[in-house]
Every structure is written in C-alpha cells, then in structure tokens.
C-alpha positions as CSV (number, residue, x, y, z in Angstrom):
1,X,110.2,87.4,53.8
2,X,107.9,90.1,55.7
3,X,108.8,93.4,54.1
4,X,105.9,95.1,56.1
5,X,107.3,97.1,59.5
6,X,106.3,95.4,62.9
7,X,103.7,97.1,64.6
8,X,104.7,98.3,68.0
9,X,102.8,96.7,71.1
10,X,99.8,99.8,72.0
11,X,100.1,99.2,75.6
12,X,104.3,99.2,75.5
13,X,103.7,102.2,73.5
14,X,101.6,104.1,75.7
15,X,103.9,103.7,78.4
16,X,107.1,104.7,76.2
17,X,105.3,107.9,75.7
18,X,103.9,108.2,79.1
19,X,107.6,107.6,80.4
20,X,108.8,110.4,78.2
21,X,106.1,113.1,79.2
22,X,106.1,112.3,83.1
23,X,107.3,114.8,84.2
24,X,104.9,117.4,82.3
25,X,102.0,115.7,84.1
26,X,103.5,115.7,87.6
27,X,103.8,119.3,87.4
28,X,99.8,119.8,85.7
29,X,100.3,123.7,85.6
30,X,97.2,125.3,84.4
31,X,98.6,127.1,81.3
32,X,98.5,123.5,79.5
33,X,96.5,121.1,81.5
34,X,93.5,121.5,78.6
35,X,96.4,120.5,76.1
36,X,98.2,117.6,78.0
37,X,94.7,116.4,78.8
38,X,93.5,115.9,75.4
39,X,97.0,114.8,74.2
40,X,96.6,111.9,77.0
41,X,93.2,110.7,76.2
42,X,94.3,110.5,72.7
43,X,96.4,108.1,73.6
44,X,94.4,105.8,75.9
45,X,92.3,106.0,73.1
46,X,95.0,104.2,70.9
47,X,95.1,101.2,73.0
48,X,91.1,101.6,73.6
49,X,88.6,104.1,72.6
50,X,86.7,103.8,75.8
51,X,89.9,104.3,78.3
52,X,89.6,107.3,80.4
53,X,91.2,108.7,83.5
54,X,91.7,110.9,86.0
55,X,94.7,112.5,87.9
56,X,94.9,113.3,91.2
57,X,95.0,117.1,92.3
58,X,97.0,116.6,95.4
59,X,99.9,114.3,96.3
60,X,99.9,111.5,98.6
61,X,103.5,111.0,99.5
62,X,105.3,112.9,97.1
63,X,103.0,110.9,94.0
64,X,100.2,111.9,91.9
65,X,97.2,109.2,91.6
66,X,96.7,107.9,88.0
67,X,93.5,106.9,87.5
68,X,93.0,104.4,84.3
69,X,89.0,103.4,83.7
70,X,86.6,102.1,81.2
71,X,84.3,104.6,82.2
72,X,82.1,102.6,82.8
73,X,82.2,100.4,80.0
74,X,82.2,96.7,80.8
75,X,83.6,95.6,77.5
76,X,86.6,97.7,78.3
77,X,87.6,96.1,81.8
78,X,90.1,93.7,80.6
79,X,91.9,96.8,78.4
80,X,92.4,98.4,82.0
81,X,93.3,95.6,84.0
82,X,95.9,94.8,80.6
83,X,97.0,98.7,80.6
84,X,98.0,99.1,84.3
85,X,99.3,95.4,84.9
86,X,101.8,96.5,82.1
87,X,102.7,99.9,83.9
88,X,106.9,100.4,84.3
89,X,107.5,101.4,88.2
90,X,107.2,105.3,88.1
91,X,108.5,107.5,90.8
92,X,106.0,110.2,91.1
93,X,102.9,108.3,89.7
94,X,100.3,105.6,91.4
95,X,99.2,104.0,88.7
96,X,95.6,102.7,90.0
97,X,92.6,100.6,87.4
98,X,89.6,102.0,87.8
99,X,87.6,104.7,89.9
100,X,87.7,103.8,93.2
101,X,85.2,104.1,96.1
102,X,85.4,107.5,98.0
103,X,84.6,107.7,101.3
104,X,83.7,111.7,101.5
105,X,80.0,112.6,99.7
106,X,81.0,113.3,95.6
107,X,78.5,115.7,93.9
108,X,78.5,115.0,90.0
109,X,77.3,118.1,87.8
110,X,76.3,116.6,84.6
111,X,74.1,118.2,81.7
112,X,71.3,120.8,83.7
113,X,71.5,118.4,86.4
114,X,73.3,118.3,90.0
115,X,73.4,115.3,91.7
116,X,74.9,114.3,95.4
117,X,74.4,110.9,97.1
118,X,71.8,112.7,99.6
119,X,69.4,112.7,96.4
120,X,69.6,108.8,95.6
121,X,68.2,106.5,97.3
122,X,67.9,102.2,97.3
123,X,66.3,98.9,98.0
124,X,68.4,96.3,96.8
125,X,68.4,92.4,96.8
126,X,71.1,89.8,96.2
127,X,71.3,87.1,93.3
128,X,73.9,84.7,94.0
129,X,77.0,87.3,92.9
130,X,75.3,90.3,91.9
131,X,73.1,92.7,93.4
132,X,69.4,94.1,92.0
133,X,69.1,98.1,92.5
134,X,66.1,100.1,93.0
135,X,67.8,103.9,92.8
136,X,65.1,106.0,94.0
137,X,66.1,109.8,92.7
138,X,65.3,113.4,93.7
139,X,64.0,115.6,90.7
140,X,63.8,112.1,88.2
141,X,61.7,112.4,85.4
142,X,61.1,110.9,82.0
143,X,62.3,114.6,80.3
144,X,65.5,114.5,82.4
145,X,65.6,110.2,82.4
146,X,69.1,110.1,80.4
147,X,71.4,112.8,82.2
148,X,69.9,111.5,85.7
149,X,70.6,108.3,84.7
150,X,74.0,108.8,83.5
151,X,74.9,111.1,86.5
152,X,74.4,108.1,88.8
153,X,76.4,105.9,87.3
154,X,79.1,108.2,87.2
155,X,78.2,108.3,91.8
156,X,77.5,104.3,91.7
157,X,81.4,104.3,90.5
158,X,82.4,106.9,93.4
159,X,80.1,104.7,95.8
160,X,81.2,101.1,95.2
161,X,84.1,101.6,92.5
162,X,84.1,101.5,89.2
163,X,84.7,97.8,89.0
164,X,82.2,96.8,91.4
165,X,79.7,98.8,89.3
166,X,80.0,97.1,86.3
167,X,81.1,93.3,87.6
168,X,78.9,92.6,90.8
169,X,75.7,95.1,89.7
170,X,73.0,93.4,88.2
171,X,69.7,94.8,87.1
172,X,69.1,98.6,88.0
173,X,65.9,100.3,87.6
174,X,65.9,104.2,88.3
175,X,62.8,106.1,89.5
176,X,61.5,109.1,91.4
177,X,61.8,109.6,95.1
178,X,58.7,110.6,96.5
179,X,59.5,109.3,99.9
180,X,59.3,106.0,99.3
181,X,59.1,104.2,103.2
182,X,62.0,101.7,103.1
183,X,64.5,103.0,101.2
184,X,67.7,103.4,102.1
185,X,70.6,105.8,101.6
186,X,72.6,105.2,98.6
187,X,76.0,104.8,100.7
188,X,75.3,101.6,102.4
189,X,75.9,99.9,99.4
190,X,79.3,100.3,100.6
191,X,78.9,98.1,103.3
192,X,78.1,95.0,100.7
193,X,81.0,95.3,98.7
C-alpha cells in the first residue's frame, strides 16, 4: 500500500490557481501588478523554470492576451505547447504559446543598449528547413557582443515569433554594420516564414 500523498499534475495545478486568481489579473491595477507578476512567474516556474509570459495591456474584444513562452529556450518548447494545450476555456483571457510576430516596429531596451529593427540588418540563405542569418548591427562591438546579442533575439522573436526563432533558425552570426552593400532590412524575414 502507497502511504505517500499523490502529487498533483503541475500543469492542472497551474491552471487551478490561474482559475482562482483570474480575475485579479484581468483587472492588472498598478498598485499590485509588481506583486501578481512575480507571484505568476513563480508559478510557470513550477511547471518549468524557463516559462515566461507576457499580458496584454489593452483588450481585444473584451479579453486580455496571455502570452505563455520559453523565452527563448528551445528545450522549453514542448512545456509551452503542453501548458497552453491544457488551458480550461477562460472568458476574459486568450491564452496564446509563444511571442508572436508583430507587425508595428518593437524597440527592445536591454542593459546600456537600445535596439529597433531599423538598426539590424541581414543576408540570409536557406538549408532545406532552416534559415542561415547574417544580423548585421548598429553600434555592435565585442565590449557590448552579449547584451546586443541578447537584445536581438528578444526582436528576432517580435520579427518572426518566438517559435519560428528557435524551430526554423539555423546558424546566426552577429556583426557590425558598416554599410555593408547587400544587406537587407531585418523585417523581410517576415516574408519567409
């Protein structure tokens, strides 16, 4: 005979509570978003550390967007896919896996650094189901190599989505752009996925 308690299901458990608190993150007021943010990434966290998200200032009829990512971690994709394919039917929420691509201009500040997609740049070829990247980048340097670098995948997600980032990218090398002939803007990457 098991005498030991059964451990509850993490993703039926994030959702109890999620259920339970709905309504406190529909609202978002100010005085407690820091709270009810950290309180929510904690549990993400519990079904896997690498889970983020992001919710959606605005409405979009009568809903707020629920965004649930790996942030950018491959290893993490099928904890997403598992995590929103589980999600009960809720009213005022769009439950949605991963960042997806936007189609105004995103600037990311990250670190010292601002970046915009009029400072990255590409040449790209294709490999049978991925995609090689040169990102050719304003102000990129060897000093500033890991919050440029870090800064455009967080755009490559706003760009393409976050799943097409990390399933259909292959290789990506980052340099400077010095006006490099042949490049091309970083936004008609859309147009391959």
């Amino acid at each position: 005979m098991n005498w030991l308690p059964k451990r509850k299901d993490k993703v039926a458990a994030f959702w109890e509570w999620f259920e339970d608190n709905k309504e406190a993150y529909f609202e978002l007021d100010d005085s407690g978003r820091d709270k009810l943010f950290n309180q929510l990434e904690k549990k993400l966290h519990k079904v896997n550390r690498h889970l983020a998200f992001e919710l959606s200032e605005g409405l979009v009829d009568g809903k707020r967007e629920f965004i649930v990512s790996a942030d950018g971690m491959v290893e993490a994709f099928d904890a997403v896919i598992n995590l929103v394919g589980q999600a009960p039917d809720l009213a005022l929420f769009t439950i949605v896996a991963f960042r997806q691509p936007q189609e105004e201009e995103v600037s990311i500040e990250y670190g010292e650094i601002e970046l915009s997609w009029e400072d990255i740049f590409c040449t790209f070829e294709k490999d049978s189901d991925e995609v090689n990247l040169i990102l050719y980048i304003k102000g990129f340097t060897e000093d500033n190599e890991d919050e440029f670098v870090s800064a455009s995948f967080i755009l490559l997600d706003t760009i393409i989505g976050e799943y097409n980032a990390g399933m259909r990218i292959g290789e990506i090398e980052f340099t400077s752009y010095e006006g490099q002939p042949d490049v091309r803007p970083v936004k008609e990457l859309q147009s391959l996925f």
